[in-house]
N, C-alpha and C positions, 0 to 999 in steps of 0.2 A: 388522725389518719397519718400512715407513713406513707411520705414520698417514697416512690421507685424511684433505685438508683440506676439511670440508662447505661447499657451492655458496654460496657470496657470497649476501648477505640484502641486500635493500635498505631502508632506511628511510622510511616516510614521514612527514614532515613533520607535515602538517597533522592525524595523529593518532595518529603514534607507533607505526605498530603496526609490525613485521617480518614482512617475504610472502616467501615464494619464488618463485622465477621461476611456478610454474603457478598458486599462488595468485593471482600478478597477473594472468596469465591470466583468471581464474575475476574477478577482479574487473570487469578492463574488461568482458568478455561482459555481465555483471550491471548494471553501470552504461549500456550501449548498450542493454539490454534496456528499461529504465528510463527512456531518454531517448526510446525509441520508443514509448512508453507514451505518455509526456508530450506529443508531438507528433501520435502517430496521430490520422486526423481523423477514423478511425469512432469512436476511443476519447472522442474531443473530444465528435462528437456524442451519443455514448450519455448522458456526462454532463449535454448541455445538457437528453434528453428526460426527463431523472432528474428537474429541476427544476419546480415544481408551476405548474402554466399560472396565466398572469394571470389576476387576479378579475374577472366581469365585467361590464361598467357595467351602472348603473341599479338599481332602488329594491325593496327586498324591501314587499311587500303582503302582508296579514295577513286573512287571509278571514274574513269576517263571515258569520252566519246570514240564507241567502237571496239571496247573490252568486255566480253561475253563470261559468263563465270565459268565453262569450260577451261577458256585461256587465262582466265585467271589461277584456276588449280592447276595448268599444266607450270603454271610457270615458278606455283610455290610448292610443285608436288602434294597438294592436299586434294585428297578424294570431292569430288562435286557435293556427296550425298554431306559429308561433315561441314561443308561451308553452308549449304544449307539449313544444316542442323543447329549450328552456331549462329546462326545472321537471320531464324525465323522463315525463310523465303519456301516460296509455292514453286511446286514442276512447271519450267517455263514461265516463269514471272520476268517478262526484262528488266536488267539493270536501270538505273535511271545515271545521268551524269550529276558526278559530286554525291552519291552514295558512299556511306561510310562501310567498309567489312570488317569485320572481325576475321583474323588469318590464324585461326588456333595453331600455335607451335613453333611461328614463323618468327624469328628474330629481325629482319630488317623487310624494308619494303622493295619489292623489285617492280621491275620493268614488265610489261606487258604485252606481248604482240597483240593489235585489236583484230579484231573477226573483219576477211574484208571476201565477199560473194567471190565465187570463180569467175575468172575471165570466160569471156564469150569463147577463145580457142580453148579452153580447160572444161566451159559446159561443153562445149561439140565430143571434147575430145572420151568426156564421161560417157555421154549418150551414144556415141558409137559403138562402146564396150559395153552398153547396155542394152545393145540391139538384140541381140542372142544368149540363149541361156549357153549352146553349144557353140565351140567356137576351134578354133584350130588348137593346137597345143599350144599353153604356154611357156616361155624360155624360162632354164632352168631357177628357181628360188635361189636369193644368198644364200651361203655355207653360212649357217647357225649351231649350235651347238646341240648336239642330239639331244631331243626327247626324249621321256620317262613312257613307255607302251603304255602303260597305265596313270592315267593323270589325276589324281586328287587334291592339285592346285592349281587349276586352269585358269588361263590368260580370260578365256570368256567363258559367257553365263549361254546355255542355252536360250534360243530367242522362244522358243516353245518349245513344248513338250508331244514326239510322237516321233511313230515311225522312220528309217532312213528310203524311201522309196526308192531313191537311184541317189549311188554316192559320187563322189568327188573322182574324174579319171574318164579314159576311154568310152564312149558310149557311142552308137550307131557311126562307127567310124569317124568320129570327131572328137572333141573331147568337150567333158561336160565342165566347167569350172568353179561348180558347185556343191551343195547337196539338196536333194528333196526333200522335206519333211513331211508327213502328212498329218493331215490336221482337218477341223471340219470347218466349215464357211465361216467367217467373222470371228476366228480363234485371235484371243489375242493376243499381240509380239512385242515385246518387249525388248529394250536395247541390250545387247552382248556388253555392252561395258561402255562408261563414260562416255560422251564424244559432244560433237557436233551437228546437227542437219546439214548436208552441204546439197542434198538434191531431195526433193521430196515431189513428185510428177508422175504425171503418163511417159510411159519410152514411145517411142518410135517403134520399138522393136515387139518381139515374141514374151518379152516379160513384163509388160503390160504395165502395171502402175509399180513404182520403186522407192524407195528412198534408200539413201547411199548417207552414213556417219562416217565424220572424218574420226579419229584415235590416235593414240600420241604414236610416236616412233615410225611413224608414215603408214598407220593400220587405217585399212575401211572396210567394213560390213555391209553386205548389198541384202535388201528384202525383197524379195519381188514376187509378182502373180497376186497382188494385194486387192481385196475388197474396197478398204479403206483405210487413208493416211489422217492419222493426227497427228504427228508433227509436222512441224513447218520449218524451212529453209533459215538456217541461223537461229534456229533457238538448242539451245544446251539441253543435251539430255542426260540423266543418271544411269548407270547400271542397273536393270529392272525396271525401269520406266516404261509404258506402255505406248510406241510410239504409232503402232496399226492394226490390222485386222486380215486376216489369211481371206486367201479368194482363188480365184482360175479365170484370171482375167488375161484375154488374149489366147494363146497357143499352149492350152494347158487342159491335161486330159482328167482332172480332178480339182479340188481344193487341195491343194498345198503350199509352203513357201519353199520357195530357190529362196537360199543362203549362201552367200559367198563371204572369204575373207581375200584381202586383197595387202600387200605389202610393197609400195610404190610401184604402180601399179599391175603387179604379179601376182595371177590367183594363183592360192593355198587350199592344203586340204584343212577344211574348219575342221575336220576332227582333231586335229591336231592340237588343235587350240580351244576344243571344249573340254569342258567335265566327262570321266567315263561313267558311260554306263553302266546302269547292271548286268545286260546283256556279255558288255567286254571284261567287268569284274570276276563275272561265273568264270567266262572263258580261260582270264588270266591264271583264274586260281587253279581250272584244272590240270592247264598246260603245267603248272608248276608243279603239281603231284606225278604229272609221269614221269616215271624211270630215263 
């Protein structure tokens, strides 16, 4: 009988080992396997999203007793809603003392004025001006530099949406220092822009339940004839934040809110300082097609 002679073995070189022919087999599969690895570009990118996102700029601020994050953003110019965004934080979540923020943009750390409640002659002085929706004239507004008739970058956000019922000016021989909106019971209202709580209550007066936001540059925004208030006195609100609910509480012949803008303390006509309408856009555009 002849011995078989077993299947030639080839050597490899670069480590010596001896494969059989299927082995090699079994090697190349292995090593293409490997090399499709190394190249895939889903693989490629799974490992870029593996890598821990860049850190990012600007200044961690350390919260002192009596610093609100309104006053906080007024003081580094950064919107309430992005330090929010940046730092994880809930609508109205207080500060705690020795919190860390994040100041996206903000190269050094500044000073803070803390949040401090109005004086006892500041509440009187508020609630008096809240006694009445109609009120004598007010003295004239600072000289500011003329408005755009038509506003497609407004200073504020509509607190709701509807009708102007009675506007801002002369009414029943007094003057009205607001606007009506109308709207149906429990509509909800949201803040015109950034600010503060500085009065959230019953008036004394014909405008029944109120809350009054403070704003930077000496702005405040009155809501009144309210169903119901959820904000509370000192906590920070964002632009779009939902701080109550429309009512005809007290001396009010429907459901609507009185809005007022105010500029130390001189009422304004809010339209001034909202977004236009469609209503004033048709208007605008046809006045501009007449001859």
């Amino acid at each position: 009988m002849i011995a078989k002679t077993p299947p030639a073995r080839r050597r490899i070189p670069a480590c010596g080992i001896d494969l059989p022919p299927l082995g090699r087999i079994w090697l190349c599969l292995f090593l293409l396997i490997l090399l499709g690895l190394i190249t895939d570009p889903a693989a490629s990118a799974a490992r870029k999203r593996a890598k821990p996102p860049p850190k990012p700029k600007g200044v961690t601020h350390v919260v002192v007793r009596g610093e609100t994050l309104f006053r906080i953003s007024q003081a580094y110019q950064v919107k309430v809603a992005i330090l929010m965004e940046a730092n994880r934080l809930k609508p109205s979540t207080p500060l705690r003392v020795g919190q860390r923020l994040l100041i996206p943009g903000a190269t050094v750390v500044k000073k803070v004025d803390p949040f401090r409640p109005l004086t006892k002659e500041d509440r009187e002085t508020l609630e008096r001006s809240l006694s009445e929706e109609v009120t004598a004239p007010p003295p004239p507004p600072p000289v500011e530099p003329p408005r755009p008739r038509v506003k497609t970058d407004a200073d504020l956000l509509w607190p709701i949406q509807g009708p102007i019922n009675s506007p801002f000016g002369p009414r029943w021989g007094k003057f009205h220092a607001g606007i009506d909106i109308g709207s149906p019971n429990y509509q909800e209202v949201i803040a015109a822009a950034d600010g503060e709580v500085i009065y959230a209550n019953e008036t004394r007066g014909a405008l029944g339940k109120a809350v009054v936001l403070q704003h930077d540059r000496g702005l405040r925004t009155v809501y009144a004839h309210l169903s119901i208030i959820i904000a509370r006195e000192g906590d920070t609100v964002r632009q779009g934040q939902p701080i109550c609910g429309v009512g005809d509480t007290v001396r009010a012949t429907g459901p609507h809110l009185h809005f007022e803008v105010r500029r130390n303390g001189i009422a304004l006509n809010p339209e001034d300082y909202l977004p236009a309408t469609i209503d004033e856009l048709v208007r605008d555009l046809s006045q501009r097609r007449q001859p």
